[in-house]
mmCIF file as Biopython writes it, N, C-alpha, C and O atoms, coordinates in Angstrom:
data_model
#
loop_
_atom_site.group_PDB
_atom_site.id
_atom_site.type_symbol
_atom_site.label_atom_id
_atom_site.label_alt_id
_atom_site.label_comp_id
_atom_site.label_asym_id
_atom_site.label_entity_id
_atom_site.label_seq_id
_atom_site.pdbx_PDB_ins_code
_atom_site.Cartn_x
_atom_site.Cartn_y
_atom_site.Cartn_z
_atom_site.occupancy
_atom_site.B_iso_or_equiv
_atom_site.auth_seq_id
_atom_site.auth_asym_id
_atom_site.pdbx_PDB_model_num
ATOM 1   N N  . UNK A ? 1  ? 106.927 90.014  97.936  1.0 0.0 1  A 1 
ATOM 2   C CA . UNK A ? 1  ? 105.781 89.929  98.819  1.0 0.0 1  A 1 
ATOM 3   C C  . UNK A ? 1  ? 104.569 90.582  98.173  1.0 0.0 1  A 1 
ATOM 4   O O  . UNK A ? 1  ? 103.504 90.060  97.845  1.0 0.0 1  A 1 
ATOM 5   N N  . UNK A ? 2  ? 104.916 91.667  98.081  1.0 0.0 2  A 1 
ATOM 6   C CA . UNK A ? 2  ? 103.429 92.476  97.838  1.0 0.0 2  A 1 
ATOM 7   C C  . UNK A ? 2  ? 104.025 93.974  97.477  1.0 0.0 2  A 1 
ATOM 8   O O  . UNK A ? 2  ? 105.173 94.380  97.295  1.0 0.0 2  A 1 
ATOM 9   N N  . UNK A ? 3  ? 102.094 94.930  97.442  1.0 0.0 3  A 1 
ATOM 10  C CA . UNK A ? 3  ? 102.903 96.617  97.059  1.0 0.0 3  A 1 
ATOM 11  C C  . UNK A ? 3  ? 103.656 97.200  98.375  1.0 0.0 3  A 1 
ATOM 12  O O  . UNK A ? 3  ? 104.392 98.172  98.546  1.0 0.0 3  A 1 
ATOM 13  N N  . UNK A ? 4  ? 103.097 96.068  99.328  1.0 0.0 4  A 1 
ATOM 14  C CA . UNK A ? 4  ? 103.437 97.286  100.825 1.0 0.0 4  A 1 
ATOM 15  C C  . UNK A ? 4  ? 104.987 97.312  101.440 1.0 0.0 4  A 1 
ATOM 16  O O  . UNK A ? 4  ? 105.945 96.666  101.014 1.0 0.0 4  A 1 
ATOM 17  N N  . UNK A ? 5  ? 104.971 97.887  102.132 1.0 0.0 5  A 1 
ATOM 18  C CA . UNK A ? 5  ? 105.913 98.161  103.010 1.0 0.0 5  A 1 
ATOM 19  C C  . UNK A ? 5  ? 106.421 97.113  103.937 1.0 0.0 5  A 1 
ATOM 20  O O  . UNK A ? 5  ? 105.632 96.414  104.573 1.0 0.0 5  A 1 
ATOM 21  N N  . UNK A ? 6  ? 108.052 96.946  104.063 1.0 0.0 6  A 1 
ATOM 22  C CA . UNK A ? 6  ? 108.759 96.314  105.242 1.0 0.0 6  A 1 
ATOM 23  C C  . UNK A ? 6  ? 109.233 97.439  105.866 1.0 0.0 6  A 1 
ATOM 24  O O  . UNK A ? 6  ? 109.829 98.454  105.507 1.0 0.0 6  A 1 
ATOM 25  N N  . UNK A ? 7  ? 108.716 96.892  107.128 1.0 0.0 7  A 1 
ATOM 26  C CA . UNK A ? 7  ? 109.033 97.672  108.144 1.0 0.0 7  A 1 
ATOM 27  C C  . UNK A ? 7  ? 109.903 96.907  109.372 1.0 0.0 7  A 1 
ATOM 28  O O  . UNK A ? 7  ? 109.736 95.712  109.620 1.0 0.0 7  A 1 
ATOM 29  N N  . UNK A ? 8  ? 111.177 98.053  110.352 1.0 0.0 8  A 1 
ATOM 30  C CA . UNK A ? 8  ? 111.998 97.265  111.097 1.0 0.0 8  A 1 
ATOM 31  C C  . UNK A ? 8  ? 111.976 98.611  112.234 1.0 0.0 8  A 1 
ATOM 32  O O  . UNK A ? 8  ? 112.031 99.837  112.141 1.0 0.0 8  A 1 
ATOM 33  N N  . UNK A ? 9  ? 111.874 97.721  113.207 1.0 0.0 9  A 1 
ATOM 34  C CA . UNK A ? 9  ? 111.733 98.716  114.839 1.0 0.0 9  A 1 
ATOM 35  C C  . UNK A ? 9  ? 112.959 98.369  115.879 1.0 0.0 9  A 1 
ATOM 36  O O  . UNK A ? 9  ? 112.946 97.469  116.719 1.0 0.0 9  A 1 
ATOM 37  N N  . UNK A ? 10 ? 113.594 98.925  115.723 1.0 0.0 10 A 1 
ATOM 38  C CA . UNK A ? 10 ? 114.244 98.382  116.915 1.0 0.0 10 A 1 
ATOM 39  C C  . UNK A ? 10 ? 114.284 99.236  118.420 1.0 0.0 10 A 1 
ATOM 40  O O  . UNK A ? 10 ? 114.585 100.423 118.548 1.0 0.0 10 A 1 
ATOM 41  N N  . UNK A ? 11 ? 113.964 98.455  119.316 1.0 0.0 11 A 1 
ATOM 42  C CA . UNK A ? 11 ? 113.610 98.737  120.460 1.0 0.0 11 A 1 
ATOM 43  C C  . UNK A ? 11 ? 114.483 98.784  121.588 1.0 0.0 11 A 1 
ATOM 44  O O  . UNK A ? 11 ? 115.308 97.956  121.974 1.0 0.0 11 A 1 
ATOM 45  N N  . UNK A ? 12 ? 114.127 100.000 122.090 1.0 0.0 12 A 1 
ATOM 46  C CA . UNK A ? 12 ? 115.339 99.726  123.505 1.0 0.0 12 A 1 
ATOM 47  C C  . UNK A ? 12 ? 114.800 99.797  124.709 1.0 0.0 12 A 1 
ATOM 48  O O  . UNK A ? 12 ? 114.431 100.877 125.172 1.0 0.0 12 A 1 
ATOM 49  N N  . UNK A ? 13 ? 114.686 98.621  125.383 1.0 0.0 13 A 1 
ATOM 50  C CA . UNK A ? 13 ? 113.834 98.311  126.524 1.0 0.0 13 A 1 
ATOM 51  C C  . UNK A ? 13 ? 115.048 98.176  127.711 1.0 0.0 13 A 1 
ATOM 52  O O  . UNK A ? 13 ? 116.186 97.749  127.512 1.0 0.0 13 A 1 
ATOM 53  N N  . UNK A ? 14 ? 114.371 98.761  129.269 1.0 0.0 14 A 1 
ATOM 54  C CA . UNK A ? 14 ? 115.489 98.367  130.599 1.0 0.0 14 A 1 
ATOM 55  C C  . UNK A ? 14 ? 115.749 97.470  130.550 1.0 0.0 14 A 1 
ATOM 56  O O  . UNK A ? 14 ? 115.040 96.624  130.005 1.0 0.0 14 A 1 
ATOM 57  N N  . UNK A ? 15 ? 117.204 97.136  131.242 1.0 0.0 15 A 1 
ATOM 58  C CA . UNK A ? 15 ? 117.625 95.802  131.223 1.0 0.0 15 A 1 
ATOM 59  C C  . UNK A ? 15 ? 117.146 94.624  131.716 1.0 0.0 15 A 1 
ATOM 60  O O  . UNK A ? 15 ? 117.319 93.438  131.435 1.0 0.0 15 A 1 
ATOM 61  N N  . UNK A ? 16 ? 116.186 95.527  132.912 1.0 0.0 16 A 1 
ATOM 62  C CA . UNK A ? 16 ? 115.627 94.086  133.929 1.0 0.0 16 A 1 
ATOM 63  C C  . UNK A ? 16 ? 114.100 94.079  133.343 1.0 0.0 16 A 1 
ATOM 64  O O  . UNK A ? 16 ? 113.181 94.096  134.162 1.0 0.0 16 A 1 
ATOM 65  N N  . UNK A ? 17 ? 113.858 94.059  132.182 1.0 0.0 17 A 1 
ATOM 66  C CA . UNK A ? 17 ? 112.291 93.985  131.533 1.0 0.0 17 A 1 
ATOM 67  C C  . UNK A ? 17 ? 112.364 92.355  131.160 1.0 0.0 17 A 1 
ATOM 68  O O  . UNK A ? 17 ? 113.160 91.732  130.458 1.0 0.0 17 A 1 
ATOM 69  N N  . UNK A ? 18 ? 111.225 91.943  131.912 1.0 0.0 18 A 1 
ATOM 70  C CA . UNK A ? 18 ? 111.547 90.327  132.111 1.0 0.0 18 A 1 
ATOM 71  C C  . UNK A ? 18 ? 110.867 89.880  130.265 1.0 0.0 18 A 1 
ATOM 72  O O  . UNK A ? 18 ? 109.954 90.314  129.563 1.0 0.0 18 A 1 
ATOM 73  N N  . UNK A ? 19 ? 111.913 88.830  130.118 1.0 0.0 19 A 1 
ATOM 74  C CA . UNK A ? 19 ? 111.374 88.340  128.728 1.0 0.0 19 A 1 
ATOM 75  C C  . UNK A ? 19 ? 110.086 88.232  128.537 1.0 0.0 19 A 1 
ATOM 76  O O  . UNK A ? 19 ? 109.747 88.823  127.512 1.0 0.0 19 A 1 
ATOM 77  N N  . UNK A ? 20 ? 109.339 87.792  129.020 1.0 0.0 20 A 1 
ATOM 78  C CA . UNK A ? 20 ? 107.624 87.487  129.083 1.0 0.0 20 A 1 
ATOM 79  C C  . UNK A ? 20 ? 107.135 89.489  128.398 1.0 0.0 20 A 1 
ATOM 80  O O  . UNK A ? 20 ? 106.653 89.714  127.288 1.0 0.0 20 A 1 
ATOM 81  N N  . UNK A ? 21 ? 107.416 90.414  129.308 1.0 0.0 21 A 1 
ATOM 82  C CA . UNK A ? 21 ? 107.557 91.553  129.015 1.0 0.0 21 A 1 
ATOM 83  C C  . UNK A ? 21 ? 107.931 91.747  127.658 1.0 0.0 21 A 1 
ATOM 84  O O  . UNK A ? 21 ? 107.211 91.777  126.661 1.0 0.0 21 A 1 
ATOM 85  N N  . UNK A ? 22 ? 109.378 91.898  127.785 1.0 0.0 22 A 1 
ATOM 86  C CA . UNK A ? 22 ? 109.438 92.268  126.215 1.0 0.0 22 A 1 
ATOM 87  C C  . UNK A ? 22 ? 108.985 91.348  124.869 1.0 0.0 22 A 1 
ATOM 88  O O  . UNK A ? 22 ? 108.279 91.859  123.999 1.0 0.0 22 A 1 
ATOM 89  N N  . UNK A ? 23 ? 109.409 90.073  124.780 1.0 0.0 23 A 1 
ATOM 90  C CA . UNK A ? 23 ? 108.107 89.583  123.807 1.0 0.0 23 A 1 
ATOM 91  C C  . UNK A ? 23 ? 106.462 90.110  123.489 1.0 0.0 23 A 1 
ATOM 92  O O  . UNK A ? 23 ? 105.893 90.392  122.434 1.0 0.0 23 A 1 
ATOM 93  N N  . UNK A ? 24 ? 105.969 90.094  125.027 1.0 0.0 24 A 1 
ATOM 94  C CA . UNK A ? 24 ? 104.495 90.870  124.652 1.0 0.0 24 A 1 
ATOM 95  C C  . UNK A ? 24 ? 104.903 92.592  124.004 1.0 0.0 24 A 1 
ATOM 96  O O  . UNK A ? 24 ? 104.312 93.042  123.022 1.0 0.0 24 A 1 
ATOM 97  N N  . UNK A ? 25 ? 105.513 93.035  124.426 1.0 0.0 25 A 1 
ATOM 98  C CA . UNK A ? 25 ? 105.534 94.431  123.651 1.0 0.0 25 A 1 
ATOM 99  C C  . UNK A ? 25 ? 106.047 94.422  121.710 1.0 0.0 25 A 1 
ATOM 100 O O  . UNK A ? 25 ? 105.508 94.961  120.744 1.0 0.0 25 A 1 
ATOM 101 N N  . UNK A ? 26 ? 107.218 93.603  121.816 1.0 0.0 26 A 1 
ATOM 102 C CA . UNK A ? 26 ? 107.626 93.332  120.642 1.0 0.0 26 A 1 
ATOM 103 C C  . UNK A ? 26 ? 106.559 92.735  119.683 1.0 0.0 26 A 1 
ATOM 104 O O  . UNK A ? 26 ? 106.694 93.028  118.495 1.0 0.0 26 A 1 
ATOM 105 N N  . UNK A ? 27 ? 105.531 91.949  120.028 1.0 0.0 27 A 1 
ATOM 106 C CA . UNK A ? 27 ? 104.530 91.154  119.429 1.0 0.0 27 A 1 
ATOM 107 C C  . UNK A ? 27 ? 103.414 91.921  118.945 1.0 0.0 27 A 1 
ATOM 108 O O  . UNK A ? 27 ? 102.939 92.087  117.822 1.0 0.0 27 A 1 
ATOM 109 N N  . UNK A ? 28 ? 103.041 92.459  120.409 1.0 0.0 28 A 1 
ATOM 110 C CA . UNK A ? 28 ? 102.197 93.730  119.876 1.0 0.0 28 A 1 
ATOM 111 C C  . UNK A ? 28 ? 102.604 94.723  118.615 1.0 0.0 28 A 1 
ATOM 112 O O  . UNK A ? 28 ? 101.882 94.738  117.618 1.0 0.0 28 A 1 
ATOM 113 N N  . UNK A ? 29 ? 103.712 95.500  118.690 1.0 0.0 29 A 1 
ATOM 114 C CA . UNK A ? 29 ? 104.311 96.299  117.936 1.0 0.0 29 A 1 
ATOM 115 C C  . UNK A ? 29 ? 104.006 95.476  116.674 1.0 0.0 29 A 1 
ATOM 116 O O  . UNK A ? 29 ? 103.334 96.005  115.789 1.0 0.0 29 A 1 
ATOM 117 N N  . UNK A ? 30 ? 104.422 94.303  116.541 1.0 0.0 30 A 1 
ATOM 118 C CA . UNK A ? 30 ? 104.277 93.842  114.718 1.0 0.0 30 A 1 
ATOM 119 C C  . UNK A ? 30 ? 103.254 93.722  114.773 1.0 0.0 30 A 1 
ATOM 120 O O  . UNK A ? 30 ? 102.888 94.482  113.876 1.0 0.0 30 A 1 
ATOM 121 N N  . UNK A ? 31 ? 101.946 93.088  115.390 1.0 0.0 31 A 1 
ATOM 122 C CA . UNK A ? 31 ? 101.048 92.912  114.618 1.0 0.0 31 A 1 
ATOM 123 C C  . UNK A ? 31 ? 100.140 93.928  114.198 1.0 0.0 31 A 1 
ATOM 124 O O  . UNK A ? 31 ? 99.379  93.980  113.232 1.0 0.0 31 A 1 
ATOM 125 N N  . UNK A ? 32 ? 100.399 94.798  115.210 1.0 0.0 32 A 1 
ATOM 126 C CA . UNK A ? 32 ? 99.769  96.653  115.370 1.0 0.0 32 A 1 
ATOM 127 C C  . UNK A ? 32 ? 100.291 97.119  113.964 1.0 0.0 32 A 1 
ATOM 128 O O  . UNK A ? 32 ? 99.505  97.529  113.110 1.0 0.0 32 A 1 
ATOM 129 N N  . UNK A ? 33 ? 101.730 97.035  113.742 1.0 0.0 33 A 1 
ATOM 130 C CA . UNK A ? 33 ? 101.902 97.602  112.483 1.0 0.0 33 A 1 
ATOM 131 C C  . UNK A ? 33 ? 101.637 96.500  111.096 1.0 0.0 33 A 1 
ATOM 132 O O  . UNK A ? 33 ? 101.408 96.751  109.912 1.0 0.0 33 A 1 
ATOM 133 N N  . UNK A ? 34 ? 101.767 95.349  111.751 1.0 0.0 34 A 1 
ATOM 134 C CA . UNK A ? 34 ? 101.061 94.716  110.210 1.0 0.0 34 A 1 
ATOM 135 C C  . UNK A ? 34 ? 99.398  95.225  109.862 1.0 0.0 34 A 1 
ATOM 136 O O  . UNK A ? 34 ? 98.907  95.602  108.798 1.0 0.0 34 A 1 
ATOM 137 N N  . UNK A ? 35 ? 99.002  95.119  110.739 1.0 0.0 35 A 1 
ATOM 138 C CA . UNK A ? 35 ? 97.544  95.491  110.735 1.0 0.0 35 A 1 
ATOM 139 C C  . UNK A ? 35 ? 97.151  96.777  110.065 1.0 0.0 35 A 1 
ATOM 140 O O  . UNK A ? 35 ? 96.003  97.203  109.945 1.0 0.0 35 A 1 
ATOM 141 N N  . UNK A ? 36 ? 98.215  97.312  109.662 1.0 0.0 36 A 1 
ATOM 142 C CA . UNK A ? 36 ? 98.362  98.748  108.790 1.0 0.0 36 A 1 
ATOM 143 C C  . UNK A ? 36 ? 98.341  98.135  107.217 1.0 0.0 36 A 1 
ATOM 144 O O  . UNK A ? 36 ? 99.100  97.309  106.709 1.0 0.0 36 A 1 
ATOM 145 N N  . UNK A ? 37 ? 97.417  98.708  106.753 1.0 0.0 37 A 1 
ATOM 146 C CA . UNK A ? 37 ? 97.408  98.587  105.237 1.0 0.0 37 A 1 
ATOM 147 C C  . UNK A ? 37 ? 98.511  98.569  104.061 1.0 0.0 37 A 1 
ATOM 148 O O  . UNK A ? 37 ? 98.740  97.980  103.005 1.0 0.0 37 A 1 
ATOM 149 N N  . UNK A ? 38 ? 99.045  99.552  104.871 1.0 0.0 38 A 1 
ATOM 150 C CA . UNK A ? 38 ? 100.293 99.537  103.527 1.0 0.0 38 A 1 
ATOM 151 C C  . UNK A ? 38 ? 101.408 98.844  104.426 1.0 0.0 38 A 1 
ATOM 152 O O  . UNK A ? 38 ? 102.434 98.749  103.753 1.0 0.0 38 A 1 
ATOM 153 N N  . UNK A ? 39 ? 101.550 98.399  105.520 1.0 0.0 39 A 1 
ATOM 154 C CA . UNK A ? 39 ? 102.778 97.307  105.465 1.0 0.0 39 A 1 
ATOM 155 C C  . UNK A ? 39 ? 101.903 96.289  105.566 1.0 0.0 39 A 1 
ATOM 156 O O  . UNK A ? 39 ? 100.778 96.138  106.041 1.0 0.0 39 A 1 
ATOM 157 N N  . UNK A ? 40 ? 103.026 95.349  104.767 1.0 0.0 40 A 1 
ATOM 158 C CA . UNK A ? 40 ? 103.107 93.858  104.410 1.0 0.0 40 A 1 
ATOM 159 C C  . UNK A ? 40 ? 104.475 93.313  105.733 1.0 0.0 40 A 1 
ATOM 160 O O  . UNK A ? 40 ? 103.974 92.445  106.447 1.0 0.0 40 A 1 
ATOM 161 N N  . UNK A ? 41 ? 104.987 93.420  105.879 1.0 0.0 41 A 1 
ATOM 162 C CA . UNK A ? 41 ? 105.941 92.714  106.927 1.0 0.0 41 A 1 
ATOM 163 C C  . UNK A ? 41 ? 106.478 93.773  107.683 1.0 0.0 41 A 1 
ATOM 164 O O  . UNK A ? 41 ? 107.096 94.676  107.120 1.0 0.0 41 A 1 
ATOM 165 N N  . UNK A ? 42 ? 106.256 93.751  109.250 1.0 0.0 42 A 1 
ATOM 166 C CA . UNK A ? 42 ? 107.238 94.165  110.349 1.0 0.0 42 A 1 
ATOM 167 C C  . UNK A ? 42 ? 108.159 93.498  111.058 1.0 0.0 42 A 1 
ATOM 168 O O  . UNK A ? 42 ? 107.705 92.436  111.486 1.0 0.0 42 A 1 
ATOM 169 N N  . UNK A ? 43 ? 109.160 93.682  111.322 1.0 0.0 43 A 1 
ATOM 170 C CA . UNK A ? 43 ? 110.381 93.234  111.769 1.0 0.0 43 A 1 
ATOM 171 C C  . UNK A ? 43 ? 110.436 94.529  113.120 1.0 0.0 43 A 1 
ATOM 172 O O  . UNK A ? 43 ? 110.194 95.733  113.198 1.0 0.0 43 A 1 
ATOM 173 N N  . UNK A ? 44 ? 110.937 93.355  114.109 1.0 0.0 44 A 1 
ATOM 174 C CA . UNK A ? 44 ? 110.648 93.890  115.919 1.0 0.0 44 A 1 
ATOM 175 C C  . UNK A ? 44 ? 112.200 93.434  116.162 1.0 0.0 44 A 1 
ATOM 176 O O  . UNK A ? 44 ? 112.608 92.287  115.981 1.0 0.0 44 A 1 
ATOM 177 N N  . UNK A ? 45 ? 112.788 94.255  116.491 1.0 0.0 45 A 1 
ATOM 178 C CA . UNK A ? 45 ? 114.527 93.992  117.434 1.0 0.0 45 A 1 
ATOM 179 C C  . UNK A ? 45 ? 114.333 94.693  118.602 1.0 0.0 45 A 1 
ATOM 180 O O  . UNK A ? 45 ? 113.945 95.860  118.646 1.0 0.0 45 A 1 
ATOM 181 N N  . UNK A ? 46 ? 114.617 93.946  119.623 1.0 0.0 46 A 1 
ATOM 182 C CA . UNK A ? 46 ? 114.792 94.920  121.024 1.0 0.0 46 A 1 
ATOM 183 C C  . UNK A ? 46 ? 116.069 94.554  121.383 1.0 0.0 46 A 1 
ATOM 184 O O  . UNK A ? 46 ? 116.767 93.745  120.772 1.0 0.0 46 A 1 
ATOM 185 N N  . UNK A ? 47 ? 116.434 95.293  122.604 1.0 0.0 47 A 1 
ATOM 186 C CA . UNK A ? 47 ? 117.774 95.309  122.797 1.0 0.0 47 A 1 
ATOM 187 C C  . UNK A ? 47 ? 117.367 95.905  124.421 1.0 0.0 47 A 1 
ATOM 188 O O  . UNK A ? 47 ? 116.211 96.108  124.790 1.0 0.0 47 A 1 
ATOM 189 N N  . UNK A ? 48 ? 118.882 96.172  125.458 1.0 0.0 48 A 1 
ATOM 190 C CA . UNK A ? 48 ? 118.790 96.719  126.353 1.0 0.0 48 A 1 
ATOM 191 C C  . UNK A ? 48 ? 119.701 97.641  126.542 1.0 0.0 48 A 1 
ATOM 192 O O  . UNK A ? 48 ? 119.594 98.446  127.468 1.0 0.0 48 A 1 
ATOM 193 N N  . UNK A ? 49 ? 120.682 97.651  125.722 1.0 0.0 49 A 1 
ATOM 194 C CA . UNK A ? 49 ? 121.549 98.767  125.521 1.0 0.0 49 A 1 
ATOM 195 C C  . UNK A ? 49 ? 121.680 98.907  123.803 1.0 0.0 49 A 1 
ATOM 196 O O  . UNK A ? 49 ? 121.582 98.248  122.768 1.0 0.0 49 A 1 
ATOM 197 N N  . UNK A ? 50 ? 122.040 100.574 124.434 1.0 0.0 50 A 1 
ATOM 198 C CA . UNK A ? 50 ? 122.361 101.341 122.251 1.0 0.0 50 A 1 
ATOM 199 C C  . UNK A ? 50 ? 123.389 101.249 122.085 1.0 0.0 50 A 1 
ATOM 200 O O  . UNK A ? 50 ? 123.832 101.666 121.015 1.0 0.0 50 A 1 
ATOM 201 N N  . UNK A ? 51 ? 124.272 100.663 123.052 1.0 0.0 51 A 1 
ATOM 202 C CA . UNK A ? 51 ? 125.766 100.096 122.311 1.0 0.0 51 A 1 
ATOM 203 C C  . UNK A ? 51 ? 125.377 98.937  121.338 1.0 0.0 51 A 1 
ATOM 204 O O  . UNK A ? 51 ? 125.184 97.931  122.022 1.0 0.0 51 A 1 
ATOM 205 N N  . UNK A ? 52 ? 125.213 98.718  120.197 1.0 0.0 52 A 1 
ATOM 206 C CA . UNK A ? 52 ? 125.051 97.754  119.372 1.0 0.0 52 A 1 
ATOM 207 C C  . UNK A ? 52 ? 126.306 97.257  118.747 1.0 0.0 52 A 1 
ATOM 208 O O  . UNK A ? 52 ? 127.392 97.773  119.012 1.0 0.0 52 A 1 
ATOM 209 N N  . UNK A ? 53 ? 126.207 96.513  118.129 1.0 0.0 53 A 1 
ATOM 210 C CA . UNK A ? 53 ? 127.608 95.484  117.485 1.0 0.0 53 A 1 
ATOM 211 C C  . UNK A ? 53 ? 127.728 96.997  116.021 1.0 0.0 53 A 1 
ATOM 212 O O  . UNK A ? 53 ? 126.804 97.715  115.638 1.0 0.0 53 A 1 
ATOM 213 N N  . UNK A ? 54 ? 129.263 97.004  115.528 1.0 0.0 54 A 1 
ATOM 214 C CA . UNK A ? 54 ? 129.348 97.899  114.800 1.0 0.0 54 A 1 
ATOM 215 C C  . UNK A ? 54 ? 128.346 97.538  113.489 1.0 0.0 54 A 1 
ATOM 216 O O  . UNK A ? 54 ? 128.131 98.391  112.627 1.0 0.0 54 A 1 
ATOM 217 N N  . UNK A ? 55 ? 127.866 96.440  113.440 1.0 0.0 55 A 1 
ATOM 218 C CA . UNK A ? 55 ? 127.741 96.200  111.966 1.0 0.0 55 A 1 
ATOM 219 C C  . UNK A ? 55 ? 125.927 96.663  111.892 1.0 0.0 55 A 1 
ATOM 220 O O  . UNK A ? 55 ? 125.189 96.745  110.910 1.0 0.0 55 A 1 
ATOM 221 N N  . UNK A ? 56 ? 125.789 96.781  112.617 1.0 0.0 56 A 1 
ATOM 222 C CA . UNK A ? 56 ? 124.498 97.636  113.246 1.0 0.0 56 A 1 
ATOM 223 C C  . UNK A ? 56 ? 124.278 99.269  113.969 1.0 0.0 56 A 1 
ATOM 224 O O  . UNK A ? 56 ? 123.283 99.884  114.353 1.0 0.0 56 A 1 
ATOM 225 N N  . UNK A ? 57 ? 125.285 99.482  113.937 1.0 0.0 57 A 1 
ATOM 226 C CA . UNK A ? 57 ? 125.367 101.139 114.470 1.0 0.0 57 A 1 
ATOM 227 C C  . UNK A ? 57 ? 124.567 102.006 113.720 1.0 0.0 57 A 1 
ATOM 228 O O  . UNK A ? 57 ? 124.084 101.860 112.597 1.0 0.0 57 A 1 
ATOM 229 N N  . UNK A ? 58 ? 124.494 103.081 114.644 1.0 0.0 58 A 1 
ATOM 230 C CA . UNK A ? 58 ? 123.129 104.056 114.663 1.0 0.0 58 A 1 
ATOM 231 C C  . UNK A ? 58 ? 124.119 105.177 113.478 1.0 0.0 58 A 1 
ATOM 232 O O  . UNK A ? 58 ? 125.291 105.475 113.708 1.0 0.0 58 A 1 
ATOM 233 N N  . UNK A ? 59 ? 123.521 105.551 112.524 1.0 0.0 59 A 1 
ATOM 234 C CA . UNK A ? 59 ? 124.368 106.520 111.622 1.0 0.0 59 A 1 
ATOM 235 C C  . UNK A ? 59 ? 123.366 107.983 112.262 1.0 0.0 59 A 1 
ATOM 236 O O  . UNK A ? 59 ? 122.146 108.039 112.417 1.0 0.0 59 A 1 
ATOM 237 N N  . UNK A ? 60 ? 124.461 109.096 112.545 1.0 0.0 60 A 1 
ATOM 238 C CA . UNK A ? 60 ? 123.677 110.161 112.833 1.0 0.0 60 A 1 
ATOM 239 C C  . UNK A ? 60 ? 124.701 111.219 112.323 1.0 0.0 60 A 1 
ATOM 240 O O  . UNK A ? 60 ? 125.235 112.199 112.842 1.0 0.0 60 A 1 
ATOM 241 N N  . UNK A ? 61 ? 124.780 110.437 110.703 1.0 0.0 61 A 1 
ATOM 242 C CA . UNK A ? 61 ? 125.358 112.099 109.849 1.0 0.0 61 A 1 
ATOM 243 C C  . UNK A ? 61 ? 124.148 112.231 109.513 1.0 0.0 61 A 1 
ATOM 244 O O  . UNK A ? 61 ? 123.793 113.213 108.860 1.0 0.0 61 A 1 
#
């Protein structure tokens, strides 16, 4: 891509946050952070629970 930065957010929004909702927040978030000089690509994941699939788990050694 370029010199800058990829960047990845993942988000944990209530369960009953109606899609219309979380798309506009998720959308915002990338273009807010593309709009940053030194990143070149943001990547937006939301979710409604932090139980995630193992192959995605939160490491907290």
């Amino acid at each position: 891509m370029g010199d800058g930065v990829w960047t990845e957010f993942d988000l944990l929004l209530d369960e009953h946050t109606s899609v219309r909702d979380a798309h506009d927040i998720s959308q915002t978030l990338q273009y807010c952070a593309e709009a940053l000089p030194e990143v070149d690509r943001a990547f937006v994941a939301i979710d409604y629970s932090a139980q995630n699939p193992a192959g995605h788990s939160m490491d907290n050694s």
